[in-house]
C-alpha positions in Angstrom: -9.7 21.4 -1.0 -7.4 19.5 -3.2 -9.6 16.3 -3.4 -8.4 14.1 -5.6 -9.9 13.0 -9.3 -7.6 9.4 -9.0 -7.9 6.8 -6.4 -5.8 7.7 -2.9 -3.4 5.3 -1.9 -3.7 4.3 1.5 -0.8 3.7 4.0 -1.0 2.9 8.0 2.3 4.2 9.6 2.7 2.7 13.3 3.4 5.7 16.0 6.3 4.6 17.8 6.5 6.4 21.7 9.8 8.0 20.5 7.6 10.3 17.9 6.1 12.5 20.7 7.6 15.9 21.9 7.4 17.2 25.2 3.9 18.4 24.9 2.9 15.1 24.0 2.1 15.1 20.2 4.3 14.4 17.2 6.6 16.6 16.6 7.1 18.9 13.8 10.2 17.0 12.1 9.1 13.5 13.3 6.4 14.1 10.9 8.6 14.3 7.9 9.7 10.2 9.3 6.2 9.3 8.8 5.7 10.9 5.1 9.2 9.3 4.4 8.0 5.9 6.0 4.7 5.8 4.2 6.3 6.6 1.0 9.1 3.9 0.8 6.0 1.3 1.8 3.9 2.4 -1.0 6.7 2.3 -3.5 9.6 0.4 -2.8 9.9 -3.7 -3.5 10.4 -5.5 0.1 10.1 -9.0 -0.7 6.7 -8.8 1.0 3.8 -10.7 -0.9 1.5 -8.1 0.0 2.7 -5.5 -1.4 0.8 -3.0 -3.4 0.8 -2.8 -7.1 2.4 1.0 -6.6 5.6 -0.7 -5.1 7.8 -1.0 -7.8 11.1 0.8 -7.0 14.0 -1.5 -5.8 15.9 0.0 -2.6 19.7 0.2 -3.1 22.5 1.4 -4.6 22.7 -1.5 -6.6 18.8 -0.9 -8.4 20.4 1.7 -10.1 18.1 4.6 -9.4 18.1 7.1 -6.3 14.8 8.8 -5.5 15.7 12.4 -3.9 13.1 14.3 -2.0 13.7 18.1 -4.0 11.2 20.1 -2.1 8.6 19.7 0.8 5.5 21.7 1.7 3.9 20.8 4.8 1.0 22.2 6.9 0.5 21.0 10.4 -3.6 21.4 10.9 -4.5 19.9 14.1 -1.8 18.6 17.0 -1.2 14.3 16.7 -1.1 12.8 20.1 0.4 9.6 20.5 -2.3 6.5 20.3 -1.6 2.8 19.5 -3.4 3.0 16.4 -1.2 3.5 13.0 -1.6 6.8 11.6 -3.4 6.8 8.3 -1.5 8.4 5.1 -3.5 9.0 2.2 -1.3 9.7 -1.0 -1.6 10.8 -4.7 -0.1 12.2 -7.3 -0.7 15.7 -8.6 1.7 15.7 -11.1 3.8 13.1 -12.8 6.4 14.7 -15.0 9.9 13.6 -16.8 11.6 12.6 -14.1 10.3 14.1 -11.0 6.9 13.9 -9.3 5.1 15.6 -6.9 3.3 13.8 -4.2 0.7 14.4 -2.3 -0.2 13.8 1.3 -2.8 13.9 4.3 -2.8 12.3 7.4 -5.5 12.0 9.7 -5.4 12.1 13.7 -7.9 8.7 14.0 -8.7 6.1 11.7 -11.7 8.0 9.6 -10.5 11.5 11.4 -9.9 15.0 10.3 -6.6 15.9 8.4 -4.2 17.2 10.8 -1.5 17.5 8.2 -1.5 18.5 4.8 2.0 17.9 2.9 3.8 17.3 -0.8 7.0 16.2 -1.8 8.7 16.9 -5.3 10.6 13.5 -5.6 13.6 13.3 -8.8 15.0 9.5 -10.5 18.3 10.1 -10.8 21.1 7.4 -12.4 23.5 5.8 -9.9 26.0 5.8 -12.3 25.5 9.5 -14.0 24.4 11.4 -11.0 21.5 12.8 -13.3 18.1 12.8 -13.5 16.6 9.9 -15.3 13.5 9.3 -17.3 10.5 7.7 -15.4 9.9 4.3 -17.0 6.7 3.2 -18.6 6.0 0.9 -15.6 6.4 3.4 -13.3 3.8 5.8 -15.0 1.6 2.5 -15.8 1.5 1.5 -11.7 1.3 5.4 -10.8 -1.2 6.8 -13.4 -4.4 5.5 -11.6 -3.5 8.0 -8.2 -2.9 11.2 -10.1 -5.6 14.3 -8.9 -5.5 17.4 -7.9 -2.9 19.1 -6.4 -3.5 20.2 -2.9 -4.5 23.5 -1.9 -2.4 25.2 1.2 -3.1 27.8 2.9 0.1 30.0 2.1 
């Protein structure tokens, strides 16, 4: 379903205790944190040295670009419970456009475990300055291009 023809990019997102509902599994919108979380690791510049070649955005007002979220799709699968063990995020890209991509996701319960949720995000560039989309850059389609497949395939 959805599998991708690119490579997946890979992101462990730490469960904090907070993330849990009262029936003891990550909650609905707590999810939507952990896409959000996995995407600004895989993508924005933090001064770490071990950051991944996809991580070429600069956070800030002052980088010039916004990235806003235009649309989710999400599919909760299978209940999360809370565990010390990160959650994993897979990602790719099933479609990089003019200005806007969609982004795939699925995170798995376990390291190596089923998909308990199945999600994309339509993300737009938009100028600081203009308040309008902008143009992806050829870096950003250079460093990107390797994780584009198949969009996924929900349910509904």
């Amino acid at each position: 379903m959805g599998e991708p023809a690119g490579a997946r990019m890979r992101v462990a997102v730490p469960m904090r205790w907070r993330d849990q509902d009262a029936f003891q599994h990550v909650n609905n919108s707590t999810m939507l944190t952990i896409l959000e979380e996995a995407r600004v690791r895989a993508f924005f510049r933090t001064g770490d040295e071990d950051a991944p070649a996809t991580a070429i955005l600069d956070p800030g007002l002052d980088a010039g670009t916004l990235t806003l979220i235009a649309s989710h799709h999400i599919e909760y699968l299978a209940p999360v419970p809370y565990r010390r063990a990160p959650l994993e995020v897979d990602m790719w890209f099933s479609r990089i456009g003019g200005s806007s991509v969609e982004l795939c996701y699925e995170v798995t319960d376990e390291p190596g475990g089923r998909v308990a949720v199945r999600a994309s995000s339509t993300f737009v560039m938009v100028d600081v300055e203009s308040g309008r989309p902008r143009r992806l850059t050829d870096e950003e389609r250079a460093a990107w291009a390797p994780f584009v497949g198949e969009p996924l395939a929900f349910r509904r």
